[in-house]
C-alpha positions as CSV (number, residue, x, y, z in Angstrom):
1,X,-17.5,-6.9,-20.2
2,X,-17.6,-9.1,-17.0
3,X,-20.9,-9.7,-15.1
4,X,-21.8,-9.9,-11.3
5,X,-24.1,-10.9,-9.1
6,X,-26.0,-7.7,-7.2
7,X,-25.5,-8.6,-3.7
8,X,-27.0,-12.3,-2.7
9,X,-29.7,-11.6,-5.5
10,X,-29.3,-13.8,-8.9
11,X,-29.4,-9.6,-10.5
12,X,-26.3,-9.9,-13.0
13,X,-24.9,-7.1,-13.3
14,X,-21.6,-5.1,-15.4
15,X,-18.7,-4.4,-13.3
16,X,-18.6,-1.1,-15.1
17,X,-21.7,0.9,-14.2
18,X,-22.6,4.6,-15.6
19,X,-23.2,6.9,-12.5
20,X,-26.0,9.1,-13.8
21,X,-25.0,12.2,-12.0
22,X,-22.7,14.4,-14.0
23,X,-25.2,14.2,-17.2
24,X,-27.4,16.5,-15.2
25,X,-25.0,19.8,-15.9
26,X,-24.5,21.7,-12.8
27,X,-22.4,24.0,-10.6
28,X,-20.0,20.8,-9.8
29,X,-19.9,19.6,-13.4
30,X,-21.0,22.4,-15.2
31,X,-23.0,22.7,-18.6
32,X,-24.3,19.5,-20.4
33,X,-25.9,19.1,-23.5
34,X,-29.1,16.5,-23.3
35,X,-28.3,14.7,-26.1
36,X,-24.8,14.2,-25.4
37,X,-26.0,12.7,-22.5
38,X,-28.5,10.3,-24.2
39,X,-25.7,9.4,-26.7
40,X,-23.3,8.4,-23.3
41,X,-26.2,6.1,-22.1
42,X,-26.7,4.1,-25.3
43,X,-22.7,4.6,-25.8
44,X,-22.6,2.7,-22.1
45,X,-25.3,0.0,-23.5
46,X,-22.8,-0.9,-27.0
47,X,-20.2,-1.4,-24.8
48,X,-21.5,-4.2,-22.8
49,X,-23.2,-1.9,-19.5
50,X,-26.4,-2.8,-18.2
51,X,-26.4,-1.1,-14.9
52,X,-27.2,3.0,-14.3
53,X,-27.4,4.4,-11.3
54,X,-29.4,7.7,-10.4
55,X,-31.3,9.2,-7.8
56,X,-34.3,11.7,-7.0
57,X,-31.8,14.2,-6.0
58,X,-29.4,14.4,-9.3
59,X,-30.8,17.4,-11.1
60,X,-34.0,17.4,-9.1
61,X,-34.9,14.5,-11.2
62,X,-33.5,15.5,-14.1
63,X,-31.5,12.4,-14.9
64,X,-34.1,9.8,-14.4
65,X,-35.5,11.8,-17.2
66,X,-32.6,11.6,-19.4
67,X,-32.3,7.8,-18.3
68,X,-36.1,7.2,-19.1
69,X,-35.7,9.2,-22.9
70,X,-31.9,6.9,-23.9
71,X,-33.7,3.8,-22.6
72,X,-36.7,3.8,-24.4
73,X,-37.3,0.3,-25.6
74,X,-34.2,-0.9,-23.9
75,X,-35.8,-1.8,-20.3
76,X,-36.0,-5.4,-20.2
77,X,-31.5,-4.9,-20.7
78,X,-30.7,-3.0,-18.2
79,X,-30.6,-2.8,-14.2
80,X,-31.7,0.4,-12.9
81,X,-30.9,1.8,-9.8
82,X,-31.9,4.6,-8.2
83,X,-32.2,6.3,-4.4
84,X,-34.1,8.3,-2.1
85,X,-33.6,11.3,-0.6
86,X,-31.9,11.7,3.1
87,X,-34.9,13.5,4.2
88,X,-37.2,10.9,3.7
89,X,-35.8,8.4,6.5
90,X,-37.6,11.1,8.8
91,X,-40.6,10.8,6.8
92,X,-41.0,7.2,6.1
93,X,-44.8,8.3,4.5
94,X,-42.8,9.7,1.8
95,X,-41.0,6.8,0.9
96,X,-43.8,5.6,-1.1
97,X,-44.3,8.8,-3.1
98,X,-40.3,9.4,-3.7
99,X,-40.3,5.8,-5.2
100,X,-43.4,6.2,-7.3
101,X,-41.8,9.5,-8.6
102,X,-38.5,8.1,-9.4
103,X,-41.1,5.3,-11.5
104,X,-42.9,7.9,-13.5
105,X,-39.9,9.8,-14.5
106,X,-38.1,6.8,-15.4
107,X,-41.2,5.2,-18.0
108,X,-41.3,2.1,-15.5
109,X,-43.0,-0.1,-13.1
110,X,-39.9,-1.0,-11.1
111,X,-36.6,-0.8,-9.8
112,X,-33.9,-3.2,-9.9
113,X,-32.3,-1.3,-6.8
114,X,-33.7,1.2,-4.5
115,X,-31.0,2.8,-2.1
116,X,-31.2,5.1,0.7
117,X,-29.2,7.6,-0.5
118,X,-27.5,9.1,3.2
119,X,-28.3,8.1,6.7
120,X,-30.0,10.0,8.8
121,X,-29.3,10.8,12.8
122,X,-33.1,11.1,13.3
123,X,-34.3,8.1,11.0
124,X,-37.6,6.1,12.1
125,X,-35.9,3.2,11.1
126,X,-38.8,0.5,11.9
127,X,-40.8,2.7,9.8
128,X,-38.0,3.3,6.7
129,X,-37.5,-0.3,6.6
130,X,-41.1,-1.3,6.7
131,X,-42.1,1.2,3.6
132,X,-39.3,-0.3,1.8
133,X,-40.1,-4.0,2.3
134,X,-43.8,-3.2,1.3
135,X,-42.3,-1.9,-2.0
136,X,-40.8,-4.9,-2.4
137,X,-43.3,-7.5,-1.7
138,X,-46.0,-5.7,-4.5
139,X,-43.0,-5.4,-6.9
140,X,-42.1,-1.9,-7.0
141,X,-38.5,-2.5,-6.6
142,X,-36.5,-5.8,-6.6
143,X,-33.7,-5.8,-4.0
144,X,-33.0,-2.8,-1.3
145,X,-29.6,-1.4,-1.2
146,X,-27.9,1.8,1.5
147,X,-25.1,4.4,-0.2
148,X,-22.8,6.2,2.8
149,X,-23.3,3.5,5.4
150,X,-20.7,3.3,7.7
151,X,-20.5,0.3,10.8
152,X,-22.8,2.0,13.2
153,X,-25.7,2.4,10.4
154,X,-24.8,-1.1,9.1
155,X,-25.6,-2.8,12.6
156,X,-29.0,-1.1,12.7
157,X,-30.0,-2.4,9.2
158,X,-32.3,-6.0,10.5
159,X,-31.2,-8.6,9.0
160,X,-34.8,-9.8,7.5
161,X,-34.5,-6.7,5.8
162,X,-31.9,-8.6,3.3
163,X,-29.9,-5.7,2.4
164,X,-27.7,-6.4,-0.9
165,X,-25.7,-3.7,-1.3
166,X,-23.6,-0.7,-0.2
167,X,-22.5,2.3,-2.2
168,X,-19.4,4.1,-0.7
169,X,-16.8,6.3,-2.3
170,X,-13.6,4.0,-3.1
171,X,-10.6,4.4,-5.2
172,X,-7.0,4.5,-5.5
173,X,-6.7,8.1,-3.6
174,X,-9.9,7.3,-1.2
175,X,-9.6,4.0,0.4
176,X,-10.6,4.7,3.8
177,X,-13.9,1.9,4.0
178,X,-10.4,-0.2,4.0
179,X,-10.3,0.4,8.0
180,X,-13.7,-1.3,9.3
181,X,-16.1,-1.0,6.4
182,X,-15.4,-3.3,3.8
183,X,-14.7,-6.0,6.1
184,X,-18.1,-5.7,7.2
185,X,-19.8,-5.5,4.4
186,X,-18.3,-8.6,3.4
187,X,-19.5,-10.2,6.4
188,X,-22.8,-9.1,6.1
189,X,-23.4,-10.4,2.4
190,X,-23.3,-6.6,1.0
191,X,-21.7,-6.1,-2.3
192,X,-20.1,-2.5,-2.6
193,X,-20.5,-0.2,-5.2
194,X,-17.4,1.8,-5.3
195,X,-19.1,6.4,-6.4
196,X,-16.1,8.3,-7.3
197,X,-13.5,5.9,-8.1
198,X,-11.5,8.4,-10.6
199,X,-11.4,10.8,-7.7
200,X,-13.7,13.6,-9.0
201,X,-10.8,13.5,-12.5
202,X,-8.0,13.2,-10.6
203,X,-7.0,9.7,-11.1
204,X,-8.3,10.8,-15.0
205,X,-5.2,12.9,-15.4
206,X,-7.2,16.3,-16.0
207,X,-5.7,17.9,-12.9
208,X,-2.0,18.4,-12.2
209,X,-1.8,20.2,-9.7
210,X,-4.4,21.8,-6.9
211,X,-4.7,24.8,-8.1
212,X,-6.4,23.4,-11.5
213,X,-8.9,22.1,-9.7
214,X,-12.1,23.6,-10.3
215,X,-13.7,24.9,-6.8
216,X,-16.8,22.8,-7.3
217,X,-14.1,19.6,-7.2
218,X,-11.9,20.6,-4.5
219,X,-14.2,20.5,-1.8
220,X,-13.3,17.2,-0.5
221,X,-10.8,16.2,2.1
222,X,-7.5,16.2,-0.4
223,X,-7.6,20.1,-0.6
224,X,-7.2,22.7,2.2
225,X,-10.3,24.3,4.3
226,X,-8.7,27.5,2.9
227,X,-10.1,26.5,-0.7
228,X,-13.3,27.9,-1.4
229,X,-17.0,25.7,-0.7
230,X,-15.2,23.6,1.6
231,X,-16.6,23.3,4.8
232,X,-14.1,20.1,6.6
233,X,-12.1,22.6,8.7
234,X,-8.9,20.4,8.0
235,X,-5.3,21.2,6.6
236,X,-5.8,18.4,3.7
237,X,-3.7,16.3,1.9
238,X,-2.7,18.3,-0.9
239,X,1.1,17.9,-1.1
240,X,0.9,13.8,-0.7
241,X,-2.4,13.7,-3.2
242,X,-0.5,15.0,-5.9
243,X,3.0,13.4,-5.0
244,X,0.8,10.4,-5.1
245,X,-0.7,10.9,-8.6
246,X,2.9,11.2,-9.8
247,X,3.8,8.2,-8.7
248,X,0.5,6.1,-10.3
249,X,1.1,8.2,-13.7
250,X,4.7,6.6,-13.6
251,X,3.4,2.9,-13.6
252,X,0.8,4.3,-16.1
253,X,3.2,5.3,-18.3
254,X,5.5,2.2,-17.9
255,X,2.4,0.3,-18.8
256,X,1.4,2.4,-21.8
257,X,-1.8,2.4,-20.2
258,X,-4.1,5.8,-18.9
259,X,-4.1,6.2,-15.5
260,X,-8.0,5.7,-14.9
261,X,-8.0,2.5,-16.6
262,X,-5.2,1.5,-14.0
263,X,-7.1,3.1,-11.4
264,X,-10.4,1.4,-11.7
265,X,-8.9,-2.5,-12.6
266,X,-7.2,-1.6,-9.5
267,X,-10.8,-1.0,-7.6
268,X,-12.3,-4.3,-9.9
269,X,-9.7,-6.8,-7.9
270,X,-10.9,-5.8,-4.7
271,X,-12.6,-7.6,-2.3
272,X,-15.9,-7.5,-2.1
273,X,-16.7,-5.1,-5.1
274,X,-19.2,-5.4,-7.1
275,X,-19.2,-3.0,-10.0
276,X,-17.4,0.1,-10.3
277,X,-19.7,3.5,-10.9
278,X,-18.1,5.9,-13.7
279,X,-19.5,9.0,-14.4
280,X,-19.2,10.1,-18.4
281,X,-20.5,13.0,-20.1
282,X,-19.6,11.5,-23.3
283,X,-19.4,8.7,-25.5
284,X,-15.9,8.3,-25.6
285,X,-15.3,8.9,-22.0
286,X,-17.9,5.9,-20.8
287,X,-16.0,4.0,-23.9
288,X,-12.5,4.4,-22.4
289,X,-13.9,3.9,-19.0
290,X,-15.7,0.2,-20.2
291,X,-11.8,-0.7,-21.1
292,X,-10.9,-1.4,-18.0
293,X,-12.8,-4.3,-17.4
294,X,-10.6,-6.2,-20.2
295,X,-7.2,-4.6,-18.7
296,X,-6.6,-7.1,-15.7
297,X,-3.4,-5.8,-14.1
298,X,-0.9,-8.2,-13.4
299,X,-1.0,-9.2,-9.0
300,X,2.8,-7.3,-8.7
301,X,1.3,-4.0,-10.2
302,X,-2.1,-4.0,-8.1
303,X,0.3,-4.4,-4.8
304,X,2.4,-2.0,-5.8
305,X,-0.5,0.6,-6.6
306,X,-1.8,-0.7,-3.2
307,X,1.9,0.4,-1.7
308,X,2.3,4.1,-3.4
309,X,-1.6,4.9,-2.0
310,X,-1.0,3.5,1.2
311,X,0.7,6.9,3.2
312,X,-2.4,9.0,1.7
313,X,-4.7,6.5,3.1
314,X,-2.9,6.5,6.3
315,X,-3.0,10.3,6.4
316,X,-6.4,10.9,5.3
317,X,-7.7,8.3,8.2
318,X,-10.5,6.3,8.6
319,X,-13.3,8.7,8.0
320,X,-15.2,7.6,4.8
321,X,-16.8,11.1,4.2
322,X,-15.2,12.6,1.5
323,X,-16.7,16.2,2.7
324,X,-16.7,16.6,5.8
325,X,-14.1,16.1,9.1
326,X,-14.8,12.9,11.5
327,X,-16.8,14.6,14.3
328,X,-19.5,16.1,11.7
329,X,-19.2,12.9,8.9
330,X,-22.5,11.5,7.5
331,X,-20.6,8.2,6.8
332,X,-21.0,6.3,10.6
């Protein structure tokens, strides 16, 4: 497993982080069994990853739980990272509690990483950022990281804040924080942590074709407003997604290699990434998603994974938000 550093903090980090999201069991994921999800966490740990990422939100606290029961005697090896609700930038007073919450239900005294989860239109930002330096300076949490933060919210982020990170959805099918954001965040010091880098299982192989997506997945942007709990209002991309997925299984199975593990080196030679966040629901999932650290795909195949995904990206646009269209995205 290769390490890096968190941002401009000397936080080391595995380049293969365990989202903590899908080991809650709900309508997008659907049923989990709680030790099978305490077996995927100490799974993650023999396998070389020390960073988890959850937040307040993920089963209504539910998985800082399930973090808080796997890690039991494990804290001083592992980065924790966790994030506030969106409603709390309008509420900077709850800031404070939100964090001390996310403490208790995790058995600790501190965060590694504390993220604001979403922007906000009506954020009290001299207010947000002053809650979340005064965690800092008594020691409540370590460095201060944004998730969903396009240009606009970037600029308002002061730079004495000393921001370390930002967490955006990136991956072989998604690669629209390629037009403005990731250039950015590189020049503002911010290491990206790449959510849904398998595509919600479809760079996993488990879908074939759109109608096998499950409706809780195929809300995003690659299906049609026609499918059901979308709310986007666009045609989608449905035709070049999966015509796209062909193509990356055929260098997969040239390689004799699956195509997440080509999917998420691809993400890991990147610039400006940080660590990759997988979700797993079991051991052997967050096992063959460790693997690709070691894989290191030859320069020829990245560029020519970068070539196949390149119409899609062009299609899809430059709106980050996987959900909804550019006029209503929460990604600005």
């Amino acid at each position: 497993m290769e390490y890096r550093k968190l941002g401009q903090t000397e936080i080391s980090v595995s380049v293969m982080a365990m989202g903590c999201w899908a080991i809650t069991g709900d309508a997008t994921w659907g049923e989990q069994d709680e030790s099978e999800s305490i077996a995927t966490i100490r799974a993650a740990l023999d396998v070389g990853i020390n960073f988890f990422d959850t937040a307040e939100m993920y089963g209504d606290g539910y998985s800082e739980e399930i973090l808080s029961k796997a890690l039991t005697g494990k804290r001083d090896e592992v980065v924790l990272a966790s994030k506030m609700n969106q409603d709390r930038m309008t509420d900077p007073a709850g800031i404070r509690e939100a964090c001390e919450n996310s403490l208790r239900r995790l058995n600790t005294d501190y965060l590694d990483l504390y993220q604001i989860h979403w922007s906000h239109p009506d954020a009290c930002w001299p207010e947000v950022f002053e809650a979340l330096e005064s965690l800092r300076t008594e020691g409540k949490i370590r460095a201060i990281g944004v998730c969903n933060f396009g240009s606009q919210d970037m600029h308002r982020v002061p730079p004495e804040l000393r921001c370390v990170t930002n967490q955006l959805p990136y991956s072989l099918l998604w690669r629209a924080i390629e037009f403005e954001i990731e250039s950015l965040c590189q020049e503002k010091g911010l290491g990206i942590l790449c959510y849904s880098p398998l595509a919600q299982g479809l760079l996993a192989g488990k879908f074939f074709d759109p109608e096998s997506v499950p409706e809780g997945r195929a809300r995003t942007r690659w299906f049609s407003s026609n499918r059901p709990q979308t709310r986007h209002g666009e045609p989608g991309a449905e035709d070049k997604t999966f015509e796209t997925l062909e193509r990356i299984q055929e260098i997969s199975d040239g390689l004799h290699q699956p195509m997440a593990r080509l999917a998420l080196d691809w993400l890991l030679q990147r610039p400006g990434v940080t660590s990759v966040l997988v979700g797993a629901r079991s051991p052997n999932q967050i096992k063959e998603n460790a693997r690709a650290a070691d894989l290191a795909l030859a320069p020829a195949t990245i560029q020519e994974l970068t070539e196949i995904t390149q119409d899609l990206k062009e299609l899809l646009g430059p709106n980050p938000d996987m959900w909804q269209n550019a006029s209503e995205s929460r990604i600005r």
